[in-house]
N, CA, C and O atoms as CSV, one atom per row, in Angstrom:
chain,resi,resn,atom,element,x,y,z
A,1,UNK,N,N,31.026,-5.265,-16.483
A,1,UNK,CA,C,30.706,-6.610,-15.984
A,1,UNK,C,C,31.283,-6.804,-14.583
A,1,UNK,O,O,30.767,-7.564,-13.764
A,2,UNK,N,N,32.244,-6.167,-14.377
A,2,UNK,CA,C,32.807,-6.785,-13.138
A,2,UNK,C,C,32.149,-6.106,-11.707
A,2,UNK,O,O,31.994,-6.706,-10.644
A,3,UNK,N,N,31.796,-4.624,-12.007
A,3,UNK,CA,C,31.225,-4.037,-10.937
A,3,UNK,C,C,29.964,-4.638,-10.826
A,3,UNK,O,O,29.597,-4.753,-9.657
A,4,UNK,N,N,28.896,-5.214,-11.988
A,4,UNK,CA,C,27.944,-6.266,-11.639
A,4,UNK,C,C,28.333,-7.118,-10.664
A,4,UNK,O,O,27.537,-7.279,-9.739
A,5,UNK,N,N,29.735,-7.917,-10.632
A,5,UNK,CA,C,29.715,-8.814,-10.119
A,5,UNK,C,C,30.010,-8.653,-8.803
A,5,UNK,O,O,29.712,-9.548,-8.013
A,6,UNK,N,N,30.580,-7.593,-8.412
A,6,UNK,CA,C,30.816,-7.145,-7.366
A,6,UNK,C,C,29.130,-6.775,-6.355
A,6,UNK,O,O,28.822,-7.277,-5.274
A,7,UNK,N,N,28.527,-6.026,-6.967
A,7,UNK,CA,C,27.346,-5.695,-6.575
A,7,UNK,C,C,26.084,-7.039,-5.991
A,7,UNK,O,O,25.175,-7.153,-5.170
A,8,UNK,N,N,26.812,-7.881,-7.086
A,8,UNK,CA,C,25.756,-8.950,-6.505
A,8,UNK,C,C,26.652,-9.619,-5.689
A,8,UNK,O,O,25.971,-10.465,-5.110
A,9,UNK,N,N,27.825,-9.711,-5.315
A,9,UNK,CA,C,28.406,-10.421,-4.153
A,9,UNK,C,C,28.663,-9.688,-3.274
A,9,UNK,O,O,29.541,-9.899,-2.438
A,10,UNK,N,N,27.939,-8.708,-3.321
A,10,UNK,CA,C,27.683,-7.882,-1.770
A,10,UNK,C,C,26.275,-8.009,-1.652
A,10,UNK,O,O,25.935,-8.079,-0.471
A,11,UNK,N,N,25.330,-8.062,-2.470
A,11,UNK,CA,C,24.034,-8.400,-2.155
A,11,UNK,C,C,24.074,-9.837,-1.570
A,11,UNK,O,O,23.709,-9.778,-0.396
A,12,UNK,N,N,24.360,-11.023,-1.920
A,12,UNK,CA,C,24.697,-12.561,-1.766
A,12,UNK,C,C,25.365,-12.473,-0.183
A,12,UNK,O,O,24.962,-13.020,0.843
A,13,UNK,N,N,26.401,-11.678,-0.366
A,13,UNK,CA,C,26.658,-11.218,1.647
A,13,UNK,C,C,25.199,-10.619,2.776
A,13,UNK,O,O,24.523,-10.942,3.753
A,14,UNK,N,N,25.319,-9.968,2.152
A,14,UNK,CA,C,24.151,-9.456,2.961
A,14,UNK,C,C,22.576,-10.739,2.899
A,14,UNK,O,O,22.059,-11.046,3.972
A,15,UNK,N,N,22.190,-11.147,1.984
A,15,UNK,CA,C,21.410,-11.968,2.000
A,15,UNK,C,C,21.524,-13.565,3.078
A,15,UNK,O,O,20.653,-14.157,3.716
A,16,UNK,N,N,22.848,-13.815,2.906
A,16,UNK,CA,C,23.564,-14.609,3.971
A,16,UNK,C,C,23.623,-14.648,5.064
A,16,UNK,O,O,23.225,-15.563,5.786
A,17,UNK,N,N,24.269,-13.394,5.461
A,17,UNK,CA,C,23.810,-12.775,6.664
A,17,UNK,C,C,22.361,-12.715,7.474
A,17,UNK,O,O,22.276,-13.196,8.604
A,18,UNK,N,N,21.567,-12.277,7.013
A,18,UNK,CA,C,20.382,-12.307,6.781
A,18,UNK,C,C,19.749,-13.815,7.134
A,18,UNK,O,O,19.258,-14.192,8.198
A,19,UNK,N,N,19.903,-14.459,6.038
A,19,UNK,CA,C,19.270,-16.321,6.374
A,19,UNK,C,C,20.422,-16.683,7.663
A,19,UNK,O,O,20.084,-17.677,8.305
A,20,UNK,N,N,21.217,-16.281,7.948
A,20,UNK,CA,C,22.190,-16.811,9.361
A,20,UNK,C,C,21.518,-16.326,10.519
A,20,UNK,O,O,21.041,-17.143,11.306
A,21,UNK,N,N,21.422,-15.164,10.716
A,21,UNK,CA,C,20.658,-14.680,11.770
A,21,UNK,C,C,19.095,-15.436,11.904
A,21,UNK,O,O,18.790,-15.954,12.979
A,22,UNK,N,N,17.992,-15.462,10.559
A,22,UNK,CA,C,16.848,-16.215,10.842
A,22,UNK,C,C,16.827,-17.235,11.535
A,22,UNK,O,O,16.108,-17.530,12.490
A,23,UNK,N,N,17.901,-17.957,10.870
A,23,UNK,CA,C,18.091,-19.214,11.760
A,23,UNK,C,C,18.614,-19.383,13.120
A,23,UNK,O,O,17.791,-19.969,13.822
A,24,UNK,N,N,19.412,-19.155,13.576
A,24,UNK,CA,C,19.764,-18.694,14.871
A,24,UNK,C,C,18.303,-18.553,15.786
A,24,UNK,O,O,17.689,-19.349,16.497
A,25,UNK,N,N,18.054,-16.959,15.346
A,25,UNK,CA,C,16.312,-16.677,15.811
A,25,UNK,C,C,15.506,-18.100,15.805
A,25,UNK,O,O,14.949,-18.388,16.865
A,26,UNK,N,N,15.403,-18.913,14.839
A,26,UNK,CA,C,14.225,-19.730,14.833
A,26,UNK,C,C,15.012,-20.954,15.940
A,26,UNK,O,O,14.362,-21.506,16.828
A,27,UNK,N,N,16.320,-21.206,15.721
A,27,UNK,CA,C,17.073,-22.715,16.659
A,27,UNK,C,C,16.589,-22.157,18.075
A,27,UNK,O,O,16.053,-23.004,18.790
A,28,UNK,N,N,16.742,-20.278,18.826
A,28,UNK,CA,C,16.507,-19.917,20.192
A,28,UNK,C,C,15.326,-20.427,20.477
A,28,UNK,O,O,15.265,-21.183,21.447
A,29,UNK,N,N,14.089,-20.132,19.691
A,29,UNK,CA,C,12.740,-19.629,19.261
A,29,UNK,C,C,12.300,-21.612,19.491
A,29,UNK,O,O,11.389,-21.966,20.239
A,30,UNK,N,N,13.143,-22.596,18.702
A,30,UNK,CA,C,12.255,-23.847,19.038
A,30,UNK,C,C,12.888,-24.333,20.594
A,30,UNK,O,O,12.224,-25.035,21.357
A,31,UNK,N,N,13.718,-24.038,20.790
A,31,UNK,CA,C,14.515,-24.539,21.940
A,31,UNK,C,C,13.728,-23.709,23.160
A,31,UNK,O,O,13.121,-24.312,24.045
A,32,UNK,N,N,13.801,-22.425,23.105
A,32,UNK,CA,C,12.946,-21.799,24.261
A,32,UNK,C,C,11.330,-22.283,24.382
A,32,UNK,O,O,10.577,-21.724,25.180
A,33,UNK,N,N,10.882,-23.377,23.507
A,33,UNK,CA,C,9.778,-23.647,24.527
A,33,UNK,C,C,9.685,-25.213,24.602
A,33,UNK,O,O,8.869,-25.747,25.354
């Protein structure tokens, strides 16, 4: 159980990561025009 839990709170990081950067991209993306 615990290495499950580990596995999905490194997936949940990375997924985070992930939606942080989109956004960023999309705030440059409405602001640059």
């Amino acid at each position: 159980m615990t290495l499950i839990i580990k596995k999905v709170e490194k997936n949940l990081g990375k997924v985070t990561i992930l939606v942080i950067y989109s956004l960023v991209i999309f705030f440059f993306l409405v602001n640059g025009e």
